[in-house]
N, C-alpha and C positions, 0 to 999 in steps of 0.2 A: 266973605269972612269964613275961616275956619273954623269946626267944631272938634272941640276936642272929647272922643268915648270915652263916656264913665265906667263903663264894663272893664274896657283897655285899662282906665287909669288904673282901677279897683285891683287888677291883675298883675299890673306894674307894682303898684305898693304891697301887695303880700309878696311877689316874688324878690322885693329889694330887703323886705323886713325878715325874713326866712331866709334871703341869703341862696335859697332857690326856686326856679320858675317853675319844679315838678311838684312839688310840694305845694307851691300856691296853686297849680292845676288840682291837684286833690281834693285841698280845702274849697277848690269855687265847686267842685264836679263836674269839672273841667279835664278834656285828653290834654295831654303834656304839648302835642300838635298845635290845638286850640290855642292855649295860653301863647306860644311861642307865635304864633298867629295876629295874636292879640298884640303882641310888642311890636311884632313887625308893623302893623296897623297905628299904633301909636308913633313910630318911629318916622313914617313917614308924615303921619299928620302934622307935625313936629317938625317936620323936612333936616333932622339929626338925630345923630346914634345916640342911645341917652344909656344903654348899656357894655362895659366893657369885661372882658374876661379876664381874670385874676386866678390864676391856676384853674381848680375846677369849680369856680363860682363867678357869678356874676355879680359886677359891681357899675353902681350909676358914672356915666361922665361930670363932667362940670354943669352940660345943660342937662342929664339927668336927676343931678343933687337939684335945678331950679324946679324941675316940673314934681320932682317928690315933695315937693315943700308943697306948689299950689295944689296937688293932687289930694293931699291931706285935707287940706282945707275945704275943697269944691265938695270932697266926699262927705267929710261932714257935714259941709251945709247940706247938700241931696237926702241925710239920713235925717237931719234933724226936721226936714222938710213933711218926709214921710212919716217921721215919728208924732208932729203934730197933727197932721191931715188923718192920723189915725186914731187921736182923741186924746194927741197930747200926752200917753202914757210912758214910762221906763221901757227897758227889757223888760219881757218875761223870765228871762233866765239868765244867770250868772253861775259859772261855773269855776271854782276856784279848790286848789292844792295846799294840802300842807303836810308836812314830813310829820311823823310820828314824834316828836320830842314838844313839836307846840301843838299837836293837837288838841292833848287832853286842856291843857291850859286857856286857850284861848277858844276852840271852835265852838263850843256849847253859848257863851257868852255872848260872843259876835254873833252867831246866827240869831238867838234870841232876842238883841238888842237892835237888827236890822230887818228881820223880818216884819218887828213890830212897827215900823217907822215906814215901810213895804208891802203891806200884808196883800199885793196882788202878786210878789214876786217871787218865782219858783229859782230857791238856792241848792245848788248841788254842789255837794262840797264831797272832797277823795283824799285820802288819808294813803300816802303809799312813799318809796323811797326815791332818791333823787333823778334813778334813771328813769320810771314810771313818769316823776311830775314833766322832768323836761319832753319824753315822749309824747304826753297830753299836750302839752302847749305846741310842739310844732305841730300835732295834728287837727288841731283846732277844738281839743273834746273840754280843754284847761281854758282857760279864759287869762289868769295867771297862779302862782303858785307862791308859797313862803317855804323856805329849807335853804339846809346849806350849802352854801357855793360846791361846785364839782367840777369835775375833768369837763362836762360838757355842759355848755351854758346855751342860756337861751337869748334869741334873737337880742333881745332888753331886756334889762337886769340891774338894780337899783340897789345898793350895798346898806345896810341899815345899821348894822351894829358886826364887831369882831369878839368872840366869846372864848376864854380862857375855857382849857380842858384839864379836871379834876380825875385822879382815883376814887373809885366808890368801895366801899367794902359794907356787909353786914351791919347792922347797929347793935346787933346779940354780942356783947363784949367777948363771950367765951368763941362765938364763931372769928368774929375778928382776927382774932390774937391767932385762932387755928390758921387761917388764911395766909395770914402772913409770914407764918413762920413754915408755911409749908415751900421744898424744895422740889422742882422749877414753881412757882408760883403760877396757882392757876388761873385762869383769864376764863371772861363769859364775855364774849361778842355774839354780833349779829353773822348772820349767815352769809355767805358773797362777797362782792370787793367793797371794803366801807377803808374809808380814808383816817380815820378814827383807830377801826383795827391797827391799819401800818404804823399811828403815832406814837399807838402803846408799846406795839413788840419792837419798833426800830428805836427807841427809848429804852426799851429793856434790855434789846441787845449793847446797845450802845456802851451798857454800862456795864457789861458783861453779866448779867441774872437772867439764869437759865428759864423759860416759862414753857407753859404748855395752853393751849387752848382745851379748854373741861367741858366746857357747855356750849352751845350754839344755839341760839334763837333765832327766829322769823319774825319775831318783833320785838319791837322796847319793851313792852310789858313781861313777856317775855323773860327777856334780860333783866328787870331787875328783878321779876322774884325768885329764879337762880341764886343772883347775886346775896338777896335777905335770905335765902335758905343757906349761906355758905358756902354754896359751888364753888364759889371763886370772886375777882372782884374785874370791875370792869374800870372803862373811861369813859363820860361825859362830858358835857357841861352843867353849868350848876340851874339850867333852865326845866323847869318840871320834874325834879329830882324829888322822887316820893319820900315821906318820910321813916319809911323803915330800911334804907341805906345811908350811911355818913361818910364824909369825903378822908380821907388818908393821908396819911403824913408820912416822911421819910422811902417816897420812891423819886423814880427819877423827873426831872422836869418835863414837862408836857408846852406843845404848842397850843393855838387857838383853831378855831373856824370862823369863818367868816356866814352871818347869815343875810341873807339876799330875797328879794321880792322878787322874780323872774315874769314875764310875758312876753308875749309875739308879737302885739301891735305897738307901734310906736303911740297911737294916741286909745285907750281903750273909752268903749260907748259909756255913756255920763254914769248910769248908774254901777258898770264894772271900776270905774274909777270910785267915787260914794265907799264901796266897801272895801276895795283896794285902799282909798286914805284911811278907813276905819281900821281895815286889819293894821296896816303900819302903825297907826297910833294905838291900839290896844298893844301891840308888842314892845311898842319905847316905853311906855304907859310902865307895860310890866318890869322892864328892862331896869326903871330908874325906881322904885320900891325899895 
């Protein structure tokens, strides 16, 4: 009878869920050799190719897709094995991402509300923009992350809600009225490529109103107290909008974003799931208020 390695499986399923085999070399601390090693080893145990090449990535066969399915399975039961024989506990750590616009809102609450329910369990939570979270997650440092959808997605990715984008302007009447009646109108964004920026000024050009970019920040916070001193007015959504900026009327139409749960494992260990289901329901939670 055949045995099939759990090392090999373990290797197979991060190089299928990442999409590549160097990267799950990485994450096991694993040479790129090794891992490819490792598949060869599986492949014959298997006695067929269970991966095939799709430009520059590899993708399972048909009896690939069969052995990723029990692969998942065999590995959890081996962890849940190990997790009891070691007294039955969770992780010790969970490491989760959230973009700057829900942080302030939700991450105080959630960690307090989980830790208490936890309290052997060390949460690390990073506050950074969408190219940071997805970089964590394929490096293994993310666990998963909340923000909005971007040019680069991550392995899985779970869509939760689509969110209209608003002008902000001032709440100081007298700033307001300045803002707006100023010609090119001036704009407060974030610093770098943000997908938000192009909605506003390809909307403003659109319509022919000349604008300029006045202020540049390195964070939300950042950006709105710009915004509440006058600088100029930006675009959001209406999700953690402080209360000394008010939303504007009479510019051009704006699109949405879509906001997204992102991670790298097809199935995450019970307790990154636990706060993964919590984070998603504190954010519909908030969503539907």
């Amino acid at each position: 009878m055949r045995n099939l390695d759990l090392d090999a499986l373990r290797c197979f399923v991060l190089g299928i869920e990442l999409g590549n085999f160097a990267l799950a070399s990485e994450r096991l601390n694993r040479s790129p050799s090794a891992a490819s090693a490792q598949l060869k080893k599986l492949e014959q145990q298997c006695n067929t190719a269970l991966v095939t090449k799709v430009g520059r990535h590899l993708r399972p066969t048909e009896a690939g897709e069969i052995i990723l399915a029990y692969a998942r399975r065999m590995l959890k039961l081996n962890d849940e094995a190990l997790h009891r024989l070691g007294g039955n506990t969770l992780e010790t750590k969970v490491a989760f991402g959230l973009q700057e616009d829900f942080s302030e809102v939700l991450l105080l609450q959630l960690l307090g509300a989980f830790s208490r329910f936890h309290p052997q369990l060390q949460l690390q939570s990073f506050v950074g923009r969408h190219k940071a979270l997805i970089s964590g997650i394929q490096s293994g440092d993310l666990d998963f992350s909340l923000g909005w959808e971007g040019e680069k997605a991550a392995p899985y990715s779970e869509l939760l809600a689509e969110l209209p984008l608003h002008w902000y302007g001032p709440i100081n009447a007298h700033l307001k009225e300045s803002v707006q009646l100023s010609k090119p109108i001036p704009l407060v964004m974030l610093d770098g490529v943000c997908g938000i920026k192009q909605q506003a000024t390809q909307a403003l050009d659109h319509h022919g109103i000349p604008w300029k970019i006045n202020f540049v920040g390195r964070s939300l916070s950042d950006l709105w107290r710009a915004v509440e001193a006058g600088l100029g007015i930006t675009v959001r959504s209406s999700f953690g909008q402080p209360d000394t900026v008010t939303r504007l009327d009479g510019l051009p139409k704006l699109g949405s974003l879509r906001v997204c749960l992102d991670r790298s494992k097809y199935q995450l260990e019970e307790v990154q799931q636990q706060l993964y289901d919590e984070l998603k329901q504190q954010l519909l939670k908030y969503l539907v208020k």
